[in-house]
Biotite code that builds the C-alpha atoms (Angstrom):
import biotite.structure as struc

atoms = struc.array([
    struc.Atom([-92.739, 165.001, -124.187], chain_id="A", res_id=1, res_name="UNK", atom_name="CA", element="C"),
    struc.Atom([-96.497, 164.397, -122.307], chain_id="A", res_id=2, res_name="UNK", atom_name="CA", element="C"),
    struc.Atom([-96.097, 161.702, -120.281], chain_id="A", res_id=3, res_name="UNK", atom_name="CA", element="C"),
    struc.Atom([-98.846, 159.504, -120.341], chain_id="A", res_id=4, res_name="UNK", atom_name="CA", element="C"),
    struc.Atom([-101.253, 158.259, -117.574], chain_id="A", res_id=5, res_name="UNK", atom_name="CA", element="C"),
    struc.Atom([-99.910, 154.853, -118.226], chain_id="A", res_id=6, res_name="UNK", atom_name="CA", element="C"),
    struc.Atom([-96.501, 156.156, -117.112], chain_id="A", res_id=7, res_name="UNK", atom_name="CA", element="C"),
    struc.Atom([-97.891, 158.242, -114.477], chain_id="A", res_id=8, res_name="UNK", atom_name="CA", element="C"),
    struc.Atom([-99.694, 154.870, -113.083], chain_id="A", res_id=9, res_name="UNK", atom_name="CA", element="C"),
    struc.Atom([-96.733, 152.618, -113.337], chain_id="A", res_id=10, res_name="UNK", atom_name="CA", element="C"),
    struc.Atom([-94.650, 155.127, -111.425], chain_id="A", res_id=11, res_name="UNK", atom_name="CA", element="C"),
    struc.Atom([-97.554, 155.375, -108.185], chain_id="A", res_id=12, res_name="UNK", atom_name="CA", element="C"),
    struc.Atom([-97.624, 151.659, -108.109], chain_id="A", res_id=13, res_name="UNK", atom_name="CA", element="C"),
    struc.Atom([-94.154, 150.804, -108.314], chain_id="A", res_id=14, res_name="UNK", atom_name="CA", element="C"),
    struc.Atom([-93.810, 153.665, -105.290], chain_id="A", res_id=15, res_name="UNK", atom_name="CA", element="C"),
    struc.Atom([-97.028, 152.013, -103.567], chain_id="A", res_id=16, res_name="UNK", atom_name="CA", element="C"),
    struc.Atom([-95.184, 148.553, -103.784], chain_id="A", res_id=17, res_name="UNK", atom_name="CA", element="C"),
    struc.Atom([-92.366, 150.404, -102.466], chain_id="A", res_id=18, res_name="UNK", atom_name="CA", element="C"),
    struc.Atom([-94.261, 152.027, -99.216], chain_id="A", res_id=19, res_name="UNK", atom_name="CA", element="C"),
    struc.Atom([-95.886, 148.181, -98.746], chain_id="A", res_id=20, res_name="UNK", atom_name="CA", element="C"),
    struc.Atom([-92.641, 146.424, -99.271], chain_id="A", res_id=21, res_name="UNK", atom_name="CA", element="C"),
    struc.Atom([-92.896, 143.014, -96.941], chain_id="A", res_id=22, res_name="UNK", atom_name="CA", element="C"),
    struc.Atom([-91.627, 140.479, -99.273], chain_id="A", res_id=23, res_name="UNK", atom_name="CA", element="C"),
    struc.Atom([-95.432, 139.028, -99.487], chain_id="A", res_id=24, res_name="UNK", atom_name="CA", element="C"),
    struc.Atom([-97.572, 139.859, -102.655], chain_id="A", res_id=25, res_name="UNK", atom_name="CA", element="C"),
    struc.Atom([-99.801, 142.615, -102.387], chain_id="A", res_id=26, res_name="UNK", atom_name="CA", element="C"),
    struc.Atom([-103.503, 141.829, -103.965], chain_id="A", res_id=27, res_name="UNK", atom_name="CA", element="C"),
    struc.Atom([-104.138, 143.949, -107.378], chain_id="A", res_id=28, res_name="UNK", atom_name="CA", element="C"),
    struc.Atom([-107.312, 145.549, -105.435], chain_id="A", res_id=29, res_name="UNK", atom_name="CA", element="C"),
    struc.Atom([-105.497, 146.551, -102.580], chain_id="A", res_id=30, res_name="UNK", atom_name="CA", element="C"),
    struc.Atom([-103.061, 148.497, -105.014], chain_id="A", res_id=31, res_name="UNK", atom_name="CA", element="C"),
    struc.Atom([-106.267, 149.867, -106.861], chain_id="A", res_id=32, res_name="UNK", atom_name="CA", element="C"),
    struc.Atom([-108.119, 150.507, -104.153], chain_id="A", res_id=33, res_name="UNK", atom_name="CA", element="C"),
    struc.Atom([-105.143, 152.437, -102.360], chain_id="A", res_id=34, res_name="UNK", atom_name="CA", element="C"),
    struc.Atom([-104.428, 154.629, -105.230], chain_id="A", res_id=35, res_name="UNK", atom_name="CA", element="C"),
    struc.Atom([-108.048, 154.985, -106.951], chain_id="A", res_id=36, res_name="UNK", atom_name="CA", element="C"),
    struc.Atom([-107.186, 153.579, -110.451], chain_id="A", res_id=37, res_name="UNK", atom_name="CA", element="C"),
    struc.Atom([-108.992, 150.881, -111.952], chain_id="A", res_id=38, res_name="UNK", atom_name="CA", element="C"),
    struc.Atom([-108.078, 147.206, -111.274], chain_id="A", res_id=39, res_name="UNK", atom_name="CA", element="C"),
    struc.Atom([-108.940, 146.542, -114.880], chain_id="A", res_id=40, res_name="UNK", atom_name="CA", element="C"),
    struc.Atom([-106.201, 149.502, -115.893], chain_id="A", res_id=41, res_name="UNK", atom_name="CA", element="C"),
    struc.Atom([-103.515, 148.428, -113.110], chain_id="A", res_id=42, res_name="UNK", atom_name="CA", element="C"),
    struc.Atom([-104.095, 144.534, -114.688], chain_id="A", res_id=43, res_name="UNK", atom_name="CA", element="C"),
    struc.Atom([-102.603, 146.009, -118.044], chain_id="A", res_id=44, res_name="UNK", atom_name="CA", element="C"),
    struc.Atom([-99.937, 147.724, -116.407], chain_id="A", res_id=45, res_name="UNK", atom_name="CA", element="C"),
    struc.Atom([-99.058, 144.967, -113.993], chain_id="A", res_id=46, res_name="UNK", atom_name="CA", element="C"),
    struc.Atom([-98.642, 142.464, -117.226], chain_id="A", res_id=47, res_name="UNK", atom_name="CA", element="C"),
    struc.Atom([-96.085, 145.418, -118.747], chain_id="A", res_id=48, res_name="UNK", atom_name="CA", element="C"),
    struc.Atom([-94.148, 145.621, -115.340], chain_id="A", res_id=49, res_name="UNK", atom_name="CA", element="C"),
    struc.Atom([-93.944, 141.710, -114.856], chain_id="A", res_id=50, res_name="UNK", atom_name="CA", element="C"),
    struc.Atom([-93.528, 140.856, -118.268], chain_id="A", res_id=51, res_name="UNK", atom_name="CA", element="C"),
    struc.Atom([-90.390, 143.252, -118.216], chain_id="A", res_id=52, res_name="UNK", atom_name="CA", element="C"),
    struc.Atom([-89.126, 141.457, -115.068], chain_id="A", res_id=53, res_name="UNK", atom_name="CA", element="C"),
    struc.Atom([-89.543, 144.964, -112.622], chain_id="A", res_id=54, res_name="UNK", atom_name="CA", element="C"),
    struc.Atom([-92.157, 143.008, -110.534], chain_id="A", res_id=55, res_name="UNK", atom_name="CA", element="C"),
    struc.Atom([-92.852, 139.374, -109.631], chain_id="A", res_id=56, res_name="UNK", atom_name="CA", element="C"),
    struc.Atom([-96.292, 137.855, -110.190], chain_id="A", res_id=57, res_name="UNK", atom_name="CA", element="C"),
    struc.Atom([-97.957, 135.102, -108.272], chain_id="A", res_id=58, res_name="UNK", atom_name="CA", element="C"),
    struc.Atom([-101.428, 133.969, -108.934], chain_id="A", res_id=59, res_name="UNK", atom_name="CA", element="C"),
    struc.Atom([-104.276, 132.187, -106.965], chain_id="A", res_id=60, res_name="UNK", atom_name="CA", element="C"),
    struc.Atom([-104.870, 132.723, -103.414], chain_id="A", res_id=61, res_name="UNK", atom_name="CA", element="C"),
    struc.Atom([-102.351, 134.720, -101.823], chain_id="A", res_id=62, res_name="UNK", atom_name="CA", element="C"),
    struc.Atom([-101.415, 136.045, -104.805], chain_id="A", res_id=63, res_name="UNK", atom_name="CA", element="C"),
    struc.Atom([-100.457, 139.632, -106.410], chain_id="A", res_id=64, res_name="UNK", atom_name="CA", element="C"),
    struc.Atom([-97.286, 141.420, -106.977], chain_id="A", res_id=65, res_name="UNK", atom_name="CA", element="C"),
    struc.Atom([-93.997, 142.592, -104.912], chain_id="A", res_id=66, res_name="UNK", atom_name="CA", element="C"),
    struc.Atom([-90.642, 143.910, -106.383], chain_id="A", res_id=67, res_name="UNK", atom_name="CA", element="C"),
    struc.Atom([-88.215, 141.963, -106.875], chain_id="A", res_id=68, res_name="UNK", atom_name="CA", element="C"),
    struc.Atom([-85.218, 143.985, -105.968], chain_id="A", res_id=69, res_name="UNK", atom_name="CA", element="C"),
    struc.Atom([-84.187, 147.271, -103.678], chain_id="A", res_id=70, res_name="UNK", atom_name="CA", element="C"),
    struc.Atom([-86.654, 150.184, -104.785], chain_id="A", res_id=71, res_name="UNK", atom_name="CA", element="C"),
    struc.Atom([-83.388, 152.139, -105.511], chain_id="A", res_id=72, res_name="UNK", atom_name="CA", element="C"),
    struc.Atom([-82.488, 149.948, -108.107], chain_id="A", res_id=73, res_name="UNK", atom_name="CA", element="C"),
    struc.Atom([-85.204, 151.342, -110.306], chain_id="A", res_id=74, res_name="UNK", atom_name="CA", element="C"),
    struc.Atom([-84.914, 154.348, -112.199], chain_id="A", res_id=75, res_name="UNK", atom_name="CA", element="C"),
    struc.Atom([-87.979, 156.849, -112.940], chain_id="A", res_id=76, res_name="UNK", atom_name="CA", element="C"),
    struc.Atom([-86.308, 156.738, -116.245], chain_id="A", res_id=77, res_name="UNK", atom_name="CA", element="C"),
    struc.Atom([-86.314, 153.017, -117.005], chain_id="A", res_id=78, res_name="UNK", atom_name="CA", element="C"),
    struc.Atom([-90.251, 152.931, -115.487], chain_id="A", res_id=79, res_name="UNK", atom_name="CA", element="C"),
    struc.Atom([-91.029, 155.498, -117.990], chain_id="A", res_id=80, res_name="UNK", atom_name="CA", element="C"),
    struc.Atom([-89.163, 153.834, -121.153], chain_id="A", res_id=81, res_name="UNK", atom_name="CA", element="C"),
    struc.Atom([-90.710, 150.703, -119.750], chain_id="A", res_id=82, res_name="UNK", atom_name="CA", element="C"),
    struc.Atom([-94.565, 152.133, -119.894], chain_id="A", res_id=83, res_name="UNK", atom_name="CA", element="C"),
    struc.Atom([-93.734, 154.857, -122.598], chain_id="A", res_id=84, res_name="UNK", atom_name="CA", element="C"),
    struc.Atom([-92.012, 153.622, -124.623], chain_id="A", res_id=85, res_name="UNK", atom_name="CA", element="C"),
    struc.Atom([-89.492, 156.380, -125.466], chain_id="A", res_id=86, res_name="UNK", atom_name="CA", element="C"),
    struc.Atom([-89.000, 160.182, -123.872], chain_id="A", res_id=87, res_name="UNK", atom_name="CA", element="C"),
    struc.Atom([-87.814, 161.405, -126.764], chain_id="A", res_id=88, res_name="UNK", atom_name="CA", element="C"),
    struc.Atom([-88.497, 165.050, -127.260], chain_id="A", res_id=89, res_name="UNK", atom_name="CA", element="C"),
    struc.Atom([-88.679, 164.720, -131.019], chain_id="A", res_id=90, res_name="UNK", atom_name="CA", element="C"),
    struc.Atom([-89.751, 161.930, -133.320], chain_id="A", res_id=91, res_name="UNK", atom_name="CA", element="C"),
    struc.Atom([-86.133, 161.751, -134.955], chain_id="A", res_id=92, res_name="UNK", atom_name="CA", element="C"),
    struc.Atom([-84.484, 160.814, -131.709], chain_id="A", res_id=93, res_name="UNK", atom_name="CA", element="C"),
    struc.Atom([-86.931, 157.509, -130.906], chain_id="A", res_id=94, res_name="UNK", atom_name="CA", element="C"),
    struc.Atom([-84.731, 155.336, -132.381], chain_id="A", res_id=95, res_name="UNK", atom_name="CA", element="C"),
    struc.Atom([-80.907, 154.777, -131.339], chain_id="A", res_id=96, res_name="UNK", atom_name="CA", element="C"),
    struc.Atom([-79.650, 155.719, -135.456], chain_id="A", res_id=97, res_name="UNK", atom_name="CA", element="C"),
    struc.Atom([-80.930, 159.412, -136.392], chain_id="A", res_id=98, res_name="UNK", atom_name="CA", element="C"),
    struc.Atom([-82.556, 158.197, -140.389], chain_id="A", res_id=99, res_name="UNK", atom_name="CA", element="C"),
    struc.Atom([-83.519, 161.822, -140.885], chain_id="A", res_id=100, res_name="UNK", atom_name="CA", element="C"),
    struc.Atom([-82.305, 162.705, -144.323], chain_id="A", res_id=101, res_name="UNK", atom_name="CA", element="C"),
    struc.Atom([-82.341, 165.905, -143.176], chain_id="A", res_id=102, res_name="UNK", atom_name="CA", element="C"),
    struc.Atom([-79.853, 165.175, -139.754], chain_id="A", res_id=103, res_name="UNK", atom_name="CA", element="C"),
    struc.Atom([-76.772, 166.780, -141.183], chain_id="A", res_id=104, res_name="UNK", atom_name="CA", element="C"),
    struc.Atom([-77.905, 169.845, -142.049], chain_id="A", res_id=105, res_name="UNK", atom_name="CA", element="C"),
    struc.Atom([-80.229, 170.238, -139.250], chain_id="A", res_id=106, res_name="UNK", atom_name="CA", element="C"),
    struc.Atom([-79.764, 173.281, -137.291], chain_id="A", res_id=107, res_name="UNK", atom_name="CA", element="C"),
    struc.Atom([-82.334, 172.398, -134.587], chain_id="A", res_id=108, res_name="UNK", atom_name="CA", element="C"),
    struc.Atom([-81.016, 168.918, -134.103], chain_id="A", res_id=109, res_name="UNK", atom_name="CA", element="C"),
    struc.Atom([-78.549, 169.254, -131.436], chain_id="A", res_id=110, res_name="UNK", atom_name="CA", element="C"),
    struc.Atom([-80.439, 171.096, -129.247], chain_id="A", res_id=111, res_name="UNK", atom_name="CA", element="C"),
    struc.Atom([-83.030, 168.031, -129.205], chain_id="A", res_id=112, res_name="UNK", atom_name="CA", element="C"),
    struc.Atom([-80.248, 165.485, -128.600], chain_id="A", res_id=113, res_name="UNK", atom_name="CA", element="C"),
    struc.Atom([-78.871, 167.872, -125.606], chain_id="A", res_id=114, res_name="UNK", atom_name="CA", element="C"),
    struc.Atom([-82.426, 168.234, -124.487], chain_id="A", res_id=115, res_name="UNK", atom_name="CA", element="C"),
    struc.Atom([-82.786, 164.085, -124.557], chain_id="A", res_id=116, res_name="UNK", atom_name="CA", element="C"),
    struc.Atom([-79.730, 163.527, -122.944], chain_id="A", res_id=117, res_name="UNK", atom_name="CA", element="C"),
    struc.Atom([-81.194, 166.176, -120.068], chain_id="A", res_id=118, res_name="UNK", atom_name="CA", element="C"),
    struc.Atom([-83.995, 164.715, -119.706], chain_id="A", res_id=119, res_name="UNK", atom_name="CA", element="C"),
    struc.Atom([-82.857, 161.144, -119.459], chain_id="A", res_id=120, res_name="UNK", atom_name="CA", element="C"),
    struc.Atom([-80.051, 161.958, -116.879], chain_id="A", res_id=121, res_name="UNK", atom_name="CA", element="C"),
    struc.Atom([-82.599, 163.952, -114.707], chain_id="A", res_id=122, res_name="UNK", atom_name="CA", element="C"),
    struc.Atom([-85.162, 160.836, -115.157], chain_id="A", res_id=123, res_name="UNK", atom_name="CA", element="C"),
    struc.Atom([-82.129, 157.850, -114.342], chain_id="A", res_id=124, res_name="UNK", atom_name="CA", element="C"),
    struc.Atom([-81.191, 160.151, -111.427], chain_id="A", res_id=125, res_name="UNK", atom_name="CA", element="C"),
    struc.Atom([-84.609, 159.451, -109.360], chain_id="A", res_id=126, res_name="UNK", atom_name="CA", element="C"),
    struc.Atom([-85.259, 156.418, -107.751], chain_id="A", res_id=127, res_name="UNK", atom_name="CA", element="C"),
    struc.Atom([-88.295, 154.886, -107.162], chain_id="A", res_id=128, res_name="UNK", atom_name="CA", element="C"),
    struc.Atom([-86.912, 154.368, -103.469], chain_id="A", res_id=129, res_name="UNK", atom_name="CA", element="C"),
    struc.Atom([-86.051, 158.662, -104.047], chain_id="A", res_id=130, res_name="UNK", atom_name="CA", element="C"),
    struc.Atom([-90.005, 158.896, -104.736], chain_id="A", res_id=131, res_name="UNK", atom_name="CA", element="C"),
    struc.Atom([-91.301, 156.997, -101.969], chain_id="A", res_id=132, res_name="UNK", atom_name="CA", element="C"),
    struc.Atom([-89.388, 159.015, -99.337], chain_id="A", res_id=133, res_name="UNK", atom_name="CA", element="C"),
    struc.Atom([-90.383, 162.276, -100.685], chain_id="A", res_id=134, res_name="UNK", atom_name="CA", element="C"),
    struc.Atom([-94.084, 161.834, -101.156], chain_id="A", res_id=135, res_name="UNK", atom_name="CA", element="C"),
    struc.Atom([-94.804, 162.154, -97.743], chain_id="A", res_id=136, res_name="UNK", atom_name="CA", element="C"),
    struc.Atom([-92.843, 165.697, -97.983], chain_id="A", res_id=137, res_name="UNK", atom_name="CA", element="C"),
    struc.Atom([-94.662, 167.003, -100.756], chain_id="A", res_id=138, res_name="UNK", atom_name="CA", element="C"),
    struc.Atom([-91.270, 166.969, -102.362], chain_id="A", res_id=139, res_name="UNK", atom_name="CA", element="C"),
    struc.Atom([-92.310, 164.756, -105.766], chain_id="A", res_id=140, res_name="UNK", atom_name="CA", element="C"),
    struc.Atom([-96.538, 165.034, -107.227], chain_id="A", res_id=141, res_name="UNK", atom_name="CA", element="C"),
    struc.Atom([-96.526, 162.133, -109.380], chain_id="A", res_id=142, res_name="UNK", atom_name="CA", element="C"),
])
């Protein structure tokens, strides 16, 4: 699993949103400009994030994004699903039903799911809330 710099991205500014949490919309270039990424990028990501209901969107003058619940309530795992699309380690695993023809005589194919199920407990035990209070301890590198 690489995770990509889309994922990467949507993790620094949900943590960002976190760290500038006042209940008023931050601006898009104040994100940007705070964690050097390109508005044009963060606009893409931003439509993901509110589209999927993590963030609320208001446009126009005094306009931008906030979250729209505790930063504890989101996962690093359901950020990365969100912006990924799937962590799983192998192809065969993307998709809830294994259709490998192969699955029942696969010798490999329980150490995937135990390395999926890993990874996605580690991942849903992080909040972004978790992140946000480390990062000034060095603690998380996203």
């Amino acid at each position: 699993m690489m995770i990509s710099t889309k994922g990467r991205y949507s993790l620094r500014v949900m943590v960002d949103l976190t760290e500038h949490n006042t209940d008023a919309y931050i601006p898009l270039k104040d994100i940007a400009k705070r964690q050097e990424i390109s508005q044009k990028y963060l606009e893409s990501i931003m439509t993901v994030l509110s589209k999927a209901g993590f963030v609320d969107a208001l446009r126009g003058k005094g306009g931008g994004y906030r979250l729209n619940r505790s930063p504890n309530e989101y996962t690093v795992g359901s950020v990365l699903k969100l912006t990924e699309g799937t962590l799983a380690p192998v192809a065969c695993l993307e998709n809830e039903q294994n259709k490998c023809d192969r699955a029942a005589n696969c010798r490999t194919l329980p150490m995937w799911i135990e390395l999926d199920r890993l990874t996605s407990d580690y991942l849903e035990g992080i909040t972004v809330g978790d992140l946000a209070k480390n990062i000034s301890s060095g603690n998380y590198v996203i």
